[in-house]
C-alpha positions in Angstrom: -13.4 26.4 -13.7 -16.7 25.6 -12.2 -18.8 22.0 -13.3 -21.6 23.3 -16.1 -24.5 23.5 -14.9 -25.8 21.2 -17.9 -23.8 18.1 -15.9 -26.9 18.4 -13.0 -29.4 18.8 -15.8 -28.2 15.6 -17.4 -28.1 13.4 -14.1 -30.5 10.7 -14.1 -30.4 10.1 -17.6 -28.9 7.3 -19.1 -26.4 6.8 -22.6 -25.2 4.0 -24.4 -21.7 4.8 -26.0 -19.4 2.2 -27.4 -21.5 -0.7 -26.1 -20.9 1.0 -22.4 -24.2 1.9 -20.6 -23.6 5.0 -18.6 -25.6 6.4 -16.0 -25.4 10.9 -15.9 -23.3 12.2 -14.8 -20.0 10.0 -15.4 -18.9 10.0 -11.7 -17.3 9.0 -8.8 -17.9 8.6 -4.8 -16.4 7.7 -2.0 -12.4 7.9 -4.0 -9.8 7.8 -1.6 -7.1 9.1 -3.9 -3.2 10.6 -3.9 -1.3 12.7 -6.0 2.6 14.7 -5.7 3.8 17.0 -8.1 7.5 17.1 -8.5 9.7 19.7 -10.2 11.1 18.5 -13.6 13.6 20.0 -16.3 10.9 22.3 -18.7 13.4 22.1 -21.5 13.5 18.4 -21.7 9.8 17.7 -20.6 8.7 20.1 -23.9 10.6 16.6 -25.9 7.9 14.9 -24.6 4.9 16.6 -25.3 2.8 16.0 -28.8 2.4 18.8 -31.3 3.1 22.6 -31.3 -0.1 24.1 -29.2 1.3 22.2 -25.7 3.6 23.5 -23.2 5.1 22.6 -20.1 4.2 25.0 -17.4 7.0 26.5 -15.9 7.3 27.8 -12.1 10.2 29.2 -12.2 13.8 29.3 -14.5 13.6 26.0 -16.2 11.6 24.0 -13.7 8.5 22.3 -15.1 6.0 20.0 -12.7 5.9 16.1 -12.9 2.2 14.9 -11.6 1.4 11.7 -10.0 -2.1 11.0 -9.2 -3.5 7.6 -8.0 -7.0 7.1 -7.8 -9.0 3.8 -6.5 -12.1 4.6 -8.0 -14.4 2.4 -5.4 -18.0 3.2 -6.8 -18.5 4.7 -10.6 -20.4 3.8 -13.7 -18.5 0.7 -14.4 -17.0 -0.8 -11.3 -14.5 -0.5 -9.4 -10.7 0.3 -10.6 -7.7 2.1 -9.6 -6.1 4.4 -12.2 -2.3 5.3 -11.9 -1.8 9.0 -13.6 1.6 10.0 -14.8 1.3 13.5 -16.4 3.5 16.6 -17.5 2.2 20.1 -16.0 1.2 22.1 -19.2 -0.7 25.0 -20.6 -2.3 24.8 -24.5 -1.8 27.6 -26.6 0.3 28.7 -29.5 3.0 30.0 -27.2 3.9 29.1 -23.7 2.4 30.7 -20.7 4.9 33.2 -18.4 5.9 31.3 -15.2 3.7 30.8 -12.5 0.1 33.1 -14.0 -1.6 29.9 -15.1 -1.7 28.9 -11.6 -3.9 31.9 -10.8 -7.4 30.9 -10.7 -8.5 34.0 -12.9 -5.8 33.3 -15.4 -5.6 29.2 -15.4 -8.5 28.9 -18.1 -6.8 31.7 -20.1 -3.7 29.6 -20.6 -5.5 26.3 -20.5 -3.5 25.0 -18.1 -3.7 21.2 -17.0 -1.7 17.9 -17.7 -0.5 16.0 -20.5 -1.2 12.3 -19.6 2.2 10.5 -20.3 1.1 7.0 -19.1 -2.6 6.2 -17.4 -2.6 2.4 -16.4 -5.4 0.8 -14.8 -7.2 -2.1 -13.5 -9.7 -3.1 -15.6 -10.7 -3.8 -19.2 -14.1 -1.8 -19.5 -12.2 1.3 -17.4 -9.6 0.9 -21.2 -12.6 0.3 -23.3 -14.2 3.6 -22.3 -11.4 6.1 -21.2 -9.5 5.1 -24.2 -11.8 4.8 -27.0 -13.9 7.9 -25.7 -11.8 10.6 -23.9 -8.6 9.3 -26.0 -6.8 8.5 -22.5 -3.6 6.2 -22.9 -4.7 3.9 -20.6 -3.9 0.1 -20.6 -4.3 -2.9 -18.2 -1.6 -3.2 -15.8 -1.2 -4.3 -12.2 -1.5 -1.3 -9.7 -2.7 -1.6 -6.3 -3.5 1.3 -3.8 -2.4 1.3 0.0 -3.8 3.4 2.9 -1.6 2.2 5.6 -1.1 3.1 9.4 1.2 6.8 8.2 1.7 6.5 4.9 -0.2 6.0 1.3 1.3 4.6 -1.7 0.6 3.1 -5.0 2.9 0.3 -7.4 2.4 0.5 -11.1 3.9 -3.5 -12.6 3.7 -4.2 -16.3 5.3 -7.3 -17.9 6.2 -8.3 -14.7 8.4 -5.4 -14.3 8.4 -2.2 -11.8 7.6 0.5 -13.9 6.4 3.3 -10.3 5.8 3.3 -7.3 5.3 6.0 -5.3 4.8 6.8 -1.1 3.4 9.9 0.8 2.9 10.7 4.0 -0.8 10.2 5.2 -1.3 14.0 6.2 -4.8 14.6 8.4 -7.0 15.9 5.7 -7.8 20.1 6.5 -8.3 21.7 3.7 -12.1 21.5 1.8 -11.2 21.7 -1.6 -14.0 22.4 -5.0 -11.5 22.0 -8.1 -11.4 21.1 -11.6 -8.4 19.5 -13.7 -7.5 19.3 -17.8 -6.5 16.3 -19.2 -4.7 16.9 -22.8 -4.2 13.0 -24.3 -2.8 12.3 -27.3 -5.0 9.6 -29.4 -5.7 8.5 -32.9 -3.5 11.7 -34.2 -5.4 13.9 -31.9 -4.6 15.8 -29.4 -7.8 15.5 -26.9 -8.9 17.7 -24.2 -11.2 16.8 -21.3 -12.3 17.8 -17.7 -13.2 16.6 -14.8 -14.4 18.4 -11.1 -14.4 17.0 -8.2 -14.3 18.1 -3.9 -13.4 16.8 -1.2 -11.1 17.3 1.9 -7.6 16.9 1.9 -4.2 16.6 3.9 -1.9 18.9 1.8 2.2 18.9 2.6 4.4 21.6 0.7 7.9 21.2 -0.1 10.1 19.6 2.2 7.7 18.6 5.1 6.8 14.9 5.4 8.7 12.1 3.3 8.1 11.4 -0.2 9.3 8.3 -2.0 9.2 7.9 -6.2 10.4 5.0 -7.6 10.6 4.5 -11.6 11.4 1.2 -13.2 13.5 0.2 -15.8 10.5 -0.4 -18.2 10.3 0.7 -21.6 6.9 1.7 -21.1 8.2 4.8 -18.4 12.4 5.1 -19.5 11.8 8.0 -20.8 11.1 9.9 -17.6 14.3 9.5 -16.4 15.6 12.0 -18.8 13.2 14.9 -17.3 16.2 15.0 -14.3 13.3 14.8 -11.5 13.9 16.5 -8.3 14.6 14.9 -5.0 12.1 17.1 -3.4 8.1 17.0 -4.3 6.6 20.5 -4.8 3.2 19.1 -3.1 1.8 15.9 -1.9 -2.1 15.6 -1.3 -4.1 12.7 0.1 -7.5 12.0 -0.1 -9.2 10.1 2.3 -12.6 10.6 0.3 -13.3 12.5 -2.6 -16.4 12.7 -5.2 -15.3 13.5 -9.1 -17.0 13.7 -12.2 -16.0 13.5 -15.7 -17.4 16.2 -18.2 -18.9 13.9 -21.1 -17.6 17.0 -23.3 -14.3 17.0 -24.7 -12.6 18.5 -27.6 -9.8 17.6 -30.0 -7.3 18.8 -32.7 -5.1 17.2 -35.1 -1.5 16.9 -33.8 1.1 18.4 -36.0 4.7 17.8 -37.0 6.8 19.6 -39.3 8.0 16.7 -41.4 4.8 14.0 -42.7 4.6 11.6 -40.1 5.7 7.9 -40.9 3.8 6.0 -38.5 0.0 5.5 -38.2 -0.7 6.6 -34.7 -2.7 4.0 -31.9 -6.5 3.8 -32.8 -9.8 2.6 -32.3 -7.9 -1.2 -32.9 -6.5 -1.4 -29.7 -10.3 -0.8 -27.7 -12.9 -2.0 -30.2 -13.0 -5.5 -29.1 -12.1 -5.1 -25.7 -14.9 -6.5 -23.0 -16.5 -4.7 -20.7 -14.6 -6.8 -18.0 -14.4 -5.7 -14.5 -11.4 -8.4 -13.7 -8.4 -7.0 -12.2 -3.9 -9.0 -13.2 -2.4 -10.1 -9.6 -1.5 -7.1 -7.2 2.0 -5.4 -8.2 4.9 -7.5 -6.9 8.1 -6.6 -8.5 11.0 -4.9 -6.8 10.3 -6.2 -3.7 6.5 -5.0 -3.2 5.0 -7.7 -1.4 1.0 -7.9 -2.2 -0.9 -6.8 0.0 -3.6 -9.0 1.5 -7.0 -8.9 3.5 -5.8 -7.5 7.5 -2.2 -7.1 6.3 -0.4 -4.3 5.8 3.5 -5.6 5.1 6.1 -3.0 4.5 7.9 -3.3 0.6 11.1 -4.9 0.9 14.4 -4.1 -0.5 14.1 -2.0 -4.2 16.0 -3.5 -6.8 19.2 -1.9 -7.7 18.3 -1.1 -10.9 15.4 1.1 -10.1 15.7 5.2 -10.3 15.1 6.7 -6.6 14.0 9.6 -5.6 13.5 10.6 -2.2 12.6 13.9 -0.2 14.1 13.2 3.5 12.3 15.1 6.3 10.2 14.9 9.6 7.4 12.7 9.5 4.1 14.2 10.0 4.4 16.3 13.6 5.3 19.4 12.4 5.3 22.6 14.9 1.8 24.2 13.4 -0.6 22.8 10.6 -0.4 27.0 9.8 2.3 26.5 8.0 1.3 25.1 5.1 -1.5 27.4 4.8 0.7 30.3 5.0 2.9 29.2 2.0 0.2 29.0 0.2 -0.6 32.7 1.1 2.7 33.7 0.2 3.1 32.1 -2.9 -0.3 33.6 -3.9 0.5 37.2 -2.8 4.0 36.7 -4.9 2.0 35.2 -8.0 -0.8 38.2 -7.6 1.9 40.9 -6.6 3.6 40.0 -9.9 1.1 39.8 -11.8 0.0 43.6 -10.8 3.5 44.4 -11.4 3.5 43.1 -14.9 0.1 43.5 -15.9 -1.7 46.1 -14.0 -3.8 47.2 -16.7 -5.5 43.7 -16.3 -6.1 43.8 -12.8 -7.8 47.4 -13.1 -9.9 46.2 -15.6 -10.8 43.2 -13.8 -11.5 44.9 -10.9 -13.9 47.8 -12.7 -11.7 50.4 -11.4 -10.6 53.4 -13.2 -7.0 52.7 -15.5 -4.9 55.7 -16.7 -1.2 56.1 -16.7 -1.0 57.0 -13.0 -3.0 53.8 -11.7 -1.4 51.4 -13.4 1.7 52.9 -12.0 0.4 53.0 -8.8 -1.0 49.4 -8.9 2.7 48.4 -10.6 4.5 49.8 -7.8 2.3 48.1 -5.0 2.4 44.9 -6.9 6.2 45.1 -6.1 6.2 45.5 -2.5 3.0 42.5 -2.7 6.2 40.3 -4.3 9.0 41.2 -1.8 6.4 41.2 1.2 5.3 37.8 0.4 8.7 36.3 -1.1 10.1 36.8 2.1 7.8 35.2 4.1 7.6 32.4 1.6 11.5 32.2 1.9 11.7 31.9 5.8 8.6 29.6 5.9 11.1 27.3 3.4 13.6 27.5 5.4 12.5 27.1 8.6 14.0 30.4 9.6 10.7 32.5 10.3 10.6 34.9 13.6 8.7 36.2 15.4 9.1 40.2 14.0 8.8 38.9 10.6 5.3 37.6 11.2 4.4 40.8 13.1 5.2 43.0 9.8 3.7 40.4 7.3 0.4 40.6 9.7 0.3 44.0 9.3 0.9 44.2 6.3 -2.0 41.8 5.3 -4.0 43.5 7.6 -3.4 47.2 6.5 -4.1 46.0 3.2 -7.5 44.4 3.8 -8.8 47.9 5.8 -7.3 50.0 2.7 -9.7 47.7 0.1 -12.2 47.8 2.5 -11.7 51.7 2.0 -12.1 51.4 -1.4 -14.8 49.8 -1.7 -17.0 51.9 0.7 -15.6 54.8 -1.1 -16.5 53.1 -4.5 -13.4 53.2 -5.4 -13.3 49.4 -6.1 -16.1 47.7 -7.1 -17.5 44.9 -4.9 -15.6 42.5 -7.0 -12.4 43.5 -4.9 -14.2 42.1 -1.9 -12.8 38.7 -1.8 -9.5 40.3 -1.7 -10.2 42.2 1.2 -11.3 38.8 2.9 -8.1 37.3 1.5 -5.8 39.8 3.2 -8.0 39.9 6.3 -7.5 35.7 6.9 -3.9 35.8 6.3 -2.8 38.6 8.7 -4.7 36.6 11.3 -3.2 33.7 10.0 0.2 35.2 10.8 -0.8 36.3 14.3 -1.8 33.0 15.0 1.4 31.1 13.4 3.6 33.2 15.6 1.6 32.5 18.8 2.2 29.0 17.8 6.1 29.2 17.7 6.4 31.3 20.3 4.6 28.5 22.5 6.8 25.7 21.4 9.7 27.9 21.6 8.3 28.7 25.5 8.0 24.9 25.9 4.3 24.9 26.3 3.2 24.0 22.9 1.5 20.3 22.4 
């Protein structure tokens, strides 16, 4: 989902919204800024979500995403903050999503496919004030601080004096140059409400078990639930930020929330932000379980975590890996499984999307190459998972990639495939050099001369 062009048109010119001045766009620079997504029980997360029209997304079997996104917002609209995300992966719609097709690009806004904020504390009053009674985001005062430290970055989250999260990632070299957008569904006055924001920057990305990931949860009311979604040991991703730039859509859009039986509470309203101030002041820097707050030119290491606090924690090398290919590549594999499938299951679509012709024999055709697209790349993806990729096996994924990416190019010069199936060509074309290049690289620290 790209920004609207109307968000550049707007810049410069200046609101006034809940006693708030705003200067267009609503944005951020300069955000260093960490986030891990961890797999979750689907079943039990759906308990958590408001209404009938949200679902959890689902990557595979019953396994759901956890999100955990830090942000220290250093220069916006109204100050400086840091805001501590907790959200449930999730798709809107009147019937959940199959697994893993929201994550396609094409298919994401399809399925509406974002994250349900749970729990969204932050550091000051006026960030409340106008995330809360605007967007409808839960968020609430709370101490949270935000570390960048010699090899990892971490975050605490304290309410009532209590350790309700805190969460530690490896601080991976940022590589990849990302332009992005996220969905925030928030549940707020009896609405469910919908926002977006955009943002880019570049980033140091770790998939599955590489690095070392720590999530603590607390014994706070505020986050018990969470222990029931059974969260795995093992993060799905981690991603740091060292400096991003992000901007909040000032449109958003709502719905009532639903229940089968009349509800017997009055939801949260516009009581709990109306006479907030528009204070910038920030409560004492987390301290419970051990976190010892942070000052000016110190960096101290948490102590000992309380006993009574859940941990999770995803053992590993540090950062020093072999190749920084290798995240790269499972990212290419999990795409060419997520896009072989999708041929597979839906190759009508994919014709269609593509402008090609779409009778009984292409979709077969396209079907039965979607296939060998999913056990191509679910093998790869499997070795690079397990640490157990050779040599040959990169030899006949690059040529596959490669064969494919002169067969579009075919196509397309035959007009076969319209110009649309270019990028996939240059897709196909990068990974099979990718593969090349990520064998070289074992083979040169298997020979002893790789650095």
């Amino acid at each position: 989902m790209r920004k609207p062009s109307r968000l550049n048109r707007q810049a410069g010119r200046h609101a006034l919204v809940d006693g708030i001045p705003f200067t267009l766009p609503v944005a951020g620079y300069r955000t260093p800024a960490l986030m891990a997504a961890f797999p979750i029980n689907a079943a039990k997360a759906a308990a958590l979500l408001p209404g009938n029209e949200l679902h959890p997304l689902v990557v595979f079997g019953n396994t759901g995403v956890l999100l955990v996104t830090v942000v220290d917002y250093i220069n916006t609209n109204i100050g400086r903050y840091i805001e501590f995300s907790i959200g449930i992966g999730c798709t809107h719609g009147t019937r959940p999503a199959p697994p893993l097709l929201p994550v396609l690009p094409i298919l994401s806004a399809h399925y509406q496919m974002g994250q349900y904020v749970f729990d969204l504390p932050v550091s000051t009053d006026i960030s409340v004030k106008g995330g809360k009674g605007i967007w409808g985001m839960p968020k609430h005062k709370a101490n949270v601080d935000f570390r960048i430290e010699e090899t990892t970055v971490s975050s605490q989250y304290d309410l009532d004096g209590q350790l309700c999260m805190r969460i530690t990632i490896d601080k991976t070299k940022p590589w990849l140059p990302v332009t992005s957008s996220a969905i925030n569904f928030c549940e707020f006055r009896g609405l469910l409400m919908k926002s977006s924001i955009y943002f880019k920057g570049k980033v140091g990305l770790s998939l599955f078990k590489k690095g070392r990931t720590e999530l603590l949860i607390g014994d706070h009311p505020r986050v018990a639930r969470l222990k029931s979604l059974e969260i795995g040991d093992k993060p799905l991703a981690t991603i740091f930020f060292p400096s991003a730039e992000g901007v909040l859509d000032d449109h958003f859009e709502s719905w009532f929330v639903s229940s089968d039986e009349p509800p017997t509470s009055q939801p949260g309203g516009f009581e709990s932000v109306i006479d907030l101030p528009l204070d910038e002041e920030w409560l004492p820097a987390p301290s419970a379980a051990g976190r010892i707050p942070d000052q000016p030119g110190q960096h101290a290491q948490p102590a000992e975590v309380a006993p009574q606090s859940r941990v999770s924690l995803s053992g590993g090398p540090a950062v020093g890996s072999p190749t920084r290919l290798r995240d790269p590549l499972v990212m290419i594999s999990a795409a060419t499984v997520v896009s072989g499938a999708t041929q597979m299951l839906a190759p009508g679509f994919v014709l269609r999307l593509l402008k090609c012709p779409d009778t009984p024999a292409d979709r077969q055709f396209f079907g039965t190459i979607g296939m060998f697209m999913v056990v191509m790349g679910g093998s790869l993806l499997q070795d690079l998972l397990t640490d157990e990729t050779g040599a040959s096996r990169l030899v006949w994924s690059a040529a596959q990639k490669l064969a494919a990416s002169a067969a579009v190019g075919i196509g397309i010069r035959r007009k076969v495939f319209s110009w649309r199936a270019l990028p996939v060509a240059a897709f196909d074309l990068v990974s099979g050099v990718a593969c090349l290049a990520y064998r070289r690289r074992l083979l040169d620290v298997a020979s002893g001369s790789g650095h």
